[in-house]
C-alpha distance (Angstrom), angle and dihedral (degrees) to the residues before:
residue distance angle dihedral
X1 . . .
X2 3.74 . .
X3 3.78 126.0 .
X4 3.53 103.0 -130.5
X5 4.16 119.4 -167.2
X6 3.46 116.4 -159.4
X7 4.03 121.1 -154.3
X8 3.72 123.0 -162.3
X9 4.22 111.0 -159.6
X10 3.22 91.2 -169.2
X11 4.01 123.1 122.1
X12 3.72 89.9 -166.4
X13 4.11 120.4 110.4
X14 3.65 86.4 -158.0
X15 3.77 98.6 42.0
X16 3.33 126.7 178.0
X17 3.76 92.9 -170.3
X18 3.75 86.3 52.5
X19 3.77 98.5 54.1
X20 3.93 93.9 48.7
X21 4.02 86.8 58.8
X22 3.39 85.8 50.9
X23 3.56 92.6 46.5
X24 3.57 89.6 50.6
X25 3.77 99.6 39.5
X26 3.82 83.6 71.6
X27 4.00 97.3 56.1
X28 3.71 87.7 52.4
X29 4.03 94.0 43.8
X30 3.82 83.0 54.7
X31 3.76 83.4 47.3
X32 4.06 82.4 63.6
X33 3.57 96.7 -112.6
X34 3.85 123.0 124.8
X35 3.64 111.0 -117.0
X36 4.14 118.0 -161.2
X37 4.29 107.9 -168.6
X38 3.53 123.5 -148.4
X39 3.63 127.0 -172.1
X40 3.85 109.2 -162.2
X41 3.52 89.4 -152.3
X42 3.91 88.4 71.6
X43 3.84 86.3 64.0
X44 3.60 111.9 105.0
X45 3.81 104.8 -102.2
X46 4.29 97.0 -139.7
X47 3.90 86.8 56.4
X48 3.45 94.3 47.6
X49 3.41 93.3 43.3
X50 3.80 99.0 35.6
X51 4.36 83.8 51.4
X52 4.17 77.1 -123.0
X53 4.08 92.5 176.2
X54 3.84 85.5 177.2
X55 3.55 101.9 59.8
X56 3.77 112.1 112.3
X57 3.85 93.1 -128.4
X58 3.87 90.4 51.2
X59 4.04 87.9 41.0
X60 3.76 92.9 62.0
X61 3.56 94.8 41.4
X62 3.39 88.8 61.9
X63 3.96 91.6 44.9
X64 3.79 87.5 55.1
X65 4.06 88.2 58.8
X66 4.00 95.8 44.4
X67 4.13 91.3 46.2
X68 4.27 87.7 51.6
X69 3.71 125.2 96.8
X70 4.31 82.7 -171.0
X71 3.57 142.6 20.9
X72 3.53 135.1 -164.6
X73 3.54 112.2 -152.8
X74 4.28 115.7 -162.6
X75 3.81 130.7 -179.8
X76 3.54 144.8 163.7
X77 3.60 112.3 -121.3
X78 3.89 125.1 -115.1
X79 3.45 124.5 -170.7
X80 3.67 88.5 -25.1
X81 3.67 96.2 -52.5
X82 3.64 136.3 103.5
X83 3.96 109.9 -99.7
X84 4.19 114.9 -66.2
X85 4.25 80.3 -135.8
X86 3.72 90.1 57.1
X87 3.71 91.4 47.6
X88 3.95 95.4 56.0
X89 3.60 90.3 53.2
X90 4.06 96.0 50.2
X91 3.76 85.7 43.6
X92 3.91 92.7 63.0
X93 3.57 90.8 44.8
X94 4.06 119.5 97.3
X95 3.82 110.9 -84.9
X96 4.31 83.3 -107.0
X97 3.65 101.3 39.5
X98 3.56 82.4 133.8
X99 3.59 104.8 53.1
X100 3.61 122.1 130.8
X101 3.65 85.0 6.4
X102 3.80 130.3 136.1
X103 4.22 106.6 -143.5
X104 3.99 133.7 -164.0
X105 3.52 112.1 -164.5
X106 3.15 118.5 -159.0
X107 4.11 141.3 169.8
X108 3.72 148.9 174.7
X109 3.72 132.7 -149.2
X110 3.74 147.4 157.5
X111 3.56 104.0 -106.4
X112 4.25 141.0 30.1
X113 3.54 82.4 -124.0
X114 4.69 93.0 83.2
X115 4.18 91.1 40.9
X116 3.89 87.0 113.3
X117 3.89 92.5 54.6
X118 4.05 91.1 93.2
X119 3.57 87.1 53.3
X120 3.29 100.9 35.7
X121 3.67 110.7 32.7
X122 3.74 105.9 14.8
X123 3.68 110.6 36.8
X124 3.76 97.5 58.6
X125 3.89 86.9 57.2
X126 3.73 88.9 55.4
X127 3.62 92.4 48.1
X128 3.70 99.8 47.9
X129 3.97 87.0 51.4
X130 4.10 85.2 57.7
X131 3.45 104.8 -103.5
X132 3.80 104.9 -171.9
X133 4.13 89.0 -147.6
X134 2.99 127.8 -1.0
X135 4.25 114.6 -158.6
X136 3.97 128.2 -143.3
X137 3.89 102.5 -81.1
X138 3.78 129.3 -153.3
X139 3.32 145.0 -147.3
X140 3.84 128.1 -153.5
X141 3.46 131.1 -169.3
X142 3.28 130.1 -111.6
X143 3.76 104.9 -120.9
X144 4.26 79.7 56.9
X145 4.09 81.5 69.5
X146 3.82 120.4 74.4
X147 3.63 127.1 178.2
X148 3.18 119.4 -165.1
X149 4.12 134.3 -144.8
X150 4.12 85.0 -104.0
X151 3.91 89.6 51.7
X152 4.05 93.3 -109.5
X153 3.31 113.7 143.2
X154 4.20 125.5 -141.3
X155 3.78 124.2 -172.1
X156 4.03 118.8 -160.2
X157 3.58 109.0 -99.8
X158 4.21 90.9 -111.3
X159 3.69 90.4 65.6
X160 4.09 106.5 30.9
X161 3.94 83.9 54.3
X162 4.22 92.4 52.1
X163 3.46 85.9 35.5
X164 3.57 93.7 54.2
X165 4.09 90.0 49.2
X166 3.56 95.5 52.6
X167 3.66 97.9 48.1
X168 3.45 90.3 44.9
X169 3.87 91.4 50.7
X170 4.32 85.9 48.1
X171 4.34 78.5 56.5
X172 3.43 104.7 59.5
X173 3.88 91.6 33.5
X174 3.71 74.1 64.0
X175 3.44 99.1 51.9
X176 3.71 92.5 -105.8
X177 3.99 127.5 144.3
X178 3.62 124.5 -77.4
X179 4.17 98.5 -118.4
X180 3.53 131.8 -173.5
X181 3.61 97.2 -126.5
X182 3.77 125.6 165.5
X183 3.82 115.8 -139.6
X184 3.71 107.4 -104.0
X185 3.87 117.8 -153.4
């Protein structure tokens, strides 16, 4: 099956974006794809910040994006803009990072009002890095994502079932196995 990385934008140690790729990570293991996570935030901030392509940390994030056949991309929207943290680390990738790639997009936000910022302000990135195909996104809010005191996470049953059919749709874009999986919020 597909190897599959997965790239949280989010600056957040308690991330809400974070735990929803997580969440979904899972779906598309049981998908049989093999699903590599990445939390920006783990990235040393002076190399991101100093656009240090040589340090190791940046090196092997880059490695992670050449040895992937997809990538989901998630971030919490600011201002109606994908996250500045996700930004440095696609601006230190090679302009085609993306090539050949299949890409989910996919955000989270506090209000109806930044739905349009995959469209809008993310997808042309993701285009202009070549991004062989690029599949229908989707943002959830963030009252959809509960944490609870144990860490488990719940989505409301609106969004885990269209984020169930959009990840499933980025799977067998992929190449991956039509499954019979029930949306889990």
């Amino acid at each position: 099956m597909a190897r599959i990385l997965s790239v949280s934008g989010s600056p957040s140690a308690t991330s809400r974006t974070a735990r929803l790729l997580r969440h979904l990570d899972r779906r598309l293991t049981a998908h049989g794809h093999e699903v590599v996570a990445l939390d920006a935030r783990a990235l040393p901030a002076g190399a991101l910040l100093g656009a240090d392509v040589t340090h190791p940390a940046i090196t092997e994030a880059t490695a992670l994006f050449d040895r992937a056949d997809g990538v989901v991309i998630g971030t919490p929207v600011y201002k109606a803009a994908y996250s500045g943290l996700l930004k440095s680390l696609l601006d230190l990738l090679p302009q085609y990072a993306l090539a050949g790639k299949t890409v989910l997009p996919l955000a989270t936000g506090g209000t109806t009002a930044h739905v349009l910022a995959i469209d809008y302000a993310l997808r042309p990135v993701l285009s202009s890095m070549g991004a062989a195909h690029i599949v229908p996104g989707w943002f959830t809010l963030d009252e959809d994502i509960t944490v609870g005191d144990d860490g488990a996470l719940s989505v409301a049953p609106r969004s885990a079932e269209a984020l169930a059919q959009v990840t499933d749709r980025f799977s067998l874009a992929l190449g991956g196995r039509p499954a019979l999986l029930a949306a889990t919020g």
